[in-house]
Each structure stands twice: as C-alpha cells, then as structure tokens.
Wavefront OBJ file of the C-alpha trace (Angstrom):
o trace
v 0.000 0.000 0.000
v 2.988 2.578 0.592
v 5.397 1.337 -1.388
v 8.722 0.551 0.208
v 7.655 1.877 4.000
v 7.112 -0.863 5.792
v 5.441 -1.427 9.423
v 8.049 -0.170 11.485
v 8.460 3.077 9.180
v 4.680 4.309 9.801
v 5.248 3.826 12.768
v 7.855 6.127 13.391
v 6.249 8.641 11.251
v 3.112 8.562 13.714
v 5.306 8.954 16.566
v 7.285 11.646 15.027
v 4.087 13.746 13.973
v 2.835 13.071 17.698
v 5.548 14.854 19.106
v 5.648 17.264 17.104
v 1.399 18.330 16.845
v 0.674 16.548 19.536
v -2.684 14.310 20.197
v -5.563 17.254 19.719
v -4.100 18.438 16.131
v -3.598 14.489 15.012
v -7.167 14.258 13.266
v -7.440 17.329 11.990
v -3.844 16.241 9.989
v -5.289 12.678 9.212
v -8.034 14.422 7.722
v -6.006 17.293 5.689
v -3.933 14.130 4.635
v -6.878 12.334 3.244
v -8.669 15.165 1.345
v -5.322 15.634 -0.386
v -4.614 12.265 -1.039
v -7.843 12.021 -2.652
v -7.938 15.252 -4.215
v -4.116 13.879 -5.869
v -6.134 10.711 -7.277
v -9.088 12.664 -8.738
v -6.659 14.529 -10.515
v -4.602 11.845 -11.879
v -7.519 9.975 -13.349
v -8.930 13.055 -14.779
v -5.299 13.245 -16.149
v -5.313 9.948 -17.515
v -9.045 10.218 -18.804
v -7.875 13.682 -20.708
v -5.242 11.274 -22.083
v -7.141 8.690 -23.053
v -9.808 10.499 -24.835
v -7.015 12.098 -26.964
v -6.014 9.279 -28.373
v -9.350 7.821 -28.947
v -9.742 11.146 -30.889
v -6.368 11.110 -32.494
v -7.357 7.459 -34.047
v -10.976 8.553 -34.845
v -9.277 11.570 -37.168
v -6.510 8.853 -38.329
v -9.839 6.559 -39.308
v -11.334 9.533 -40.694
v -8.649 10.412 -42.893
v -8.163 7.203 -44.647
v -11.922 7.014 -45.253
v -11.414 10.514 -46.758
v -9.060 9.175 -49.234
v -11.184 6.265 -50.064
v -13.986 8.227 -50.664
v -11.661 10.169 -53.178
v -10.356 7.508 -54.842
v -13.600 5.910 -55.404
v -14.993 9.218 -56.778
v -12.413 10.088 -58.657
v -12.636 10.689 -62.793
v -12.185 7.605 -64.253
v -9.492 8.300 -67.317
v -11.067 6.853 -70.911
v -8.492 3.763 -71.785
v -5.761 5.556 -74.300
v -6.477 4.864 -78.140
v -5.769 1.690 -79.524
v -3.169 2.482 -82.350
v -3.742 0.466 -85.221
v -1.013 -2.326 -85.327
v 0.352 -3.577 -88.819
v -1.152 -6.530 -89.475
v 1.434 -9.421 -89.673
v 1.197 -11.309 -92.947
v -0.082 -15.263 -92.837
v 2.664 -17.491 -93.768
v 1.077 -19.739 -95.766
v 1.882 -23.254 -94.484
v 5.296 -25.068 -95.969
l 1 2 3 4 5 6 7 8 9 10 11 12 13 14 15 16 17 18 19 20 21 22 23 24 25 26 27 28 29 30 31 32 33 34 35 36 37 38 39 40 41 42 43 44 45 46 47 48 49 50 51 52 53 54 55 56 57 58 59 60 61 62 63 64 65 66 67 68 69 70 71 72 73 74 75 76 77 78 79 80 81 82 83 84 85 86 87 88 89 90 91 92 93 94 95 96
C-alpha cells in the first residue's frame, strides 16, 4: 500500500508527527492528509481520462482520414483507356 515503508516506518512517522502536533491536532492532519490524497487521485484519473480520450480522438481523425481518401479515390474521374493504335497486321505465312 505505501510502497517501500514498511510497518516499522509508519510507525515512526506517527510517533514523530505526535511529538511534534501533539494528540488534539492528530485528526485534523489525518483528515487534511486524506482530502489531499484524494484530491491527488481525482486529478490523476482526470489526467489519464484527458489522455485517453485524446487518443481515442487522435485514431478517430486517423480513421477519418483514410476514409477521406477512399472516398476520393472511389470518386475520382475515371481516365477513358488511351487509343488503340492500329497495329500492322502481320502477314499469314502460308503453311510449308
């Protein structure tokens, strides 16, 4: 849950902040703790929603451009076939 602080660390950190606030300011900290903790996690999933959504949107313009240039192609003029030049005709060799 912290990390690398183990059981004996909190604990030392609650003793510390005891001594130093003493017993009466100890909830009020807990509490000015927790809002911000929580306050730090709404912000880093609205972070990582913002995120998110921009790459969904990047992708949906990607998606959009390539149907953009299928549409074109499709639509495009369709070039008449180039004229057939009239070949010489090749002269039968009659059988020998």
């Amino acid at each position: 849950m912290f990390g690398t602080l183990g059981m004996p660390e909190l604990i030392l950190i609650f003793v510390v902040a005891l001594l130093l606030f003493g017993p009466r300011k100890m909830p009020d900290i807990g509490r000015s703790i927790g809002r911000a903790l929580g306050e730090f996690r709404r912000a880093s999933n609205e972070f990582k929603r913002t995120i998110e959504d921009e790459v969904a949107a990047d992708e949906i313009r990607e998606v959009e451009k390539d149907l953009k240039e299928i549409k074109d192609t499709i639509n495009a003029p369709v070039d008449s076939p180039p004229a057939r030049t009239a070949a010489p005709e090749e002269k039968e060799s009659g059988g020998s």
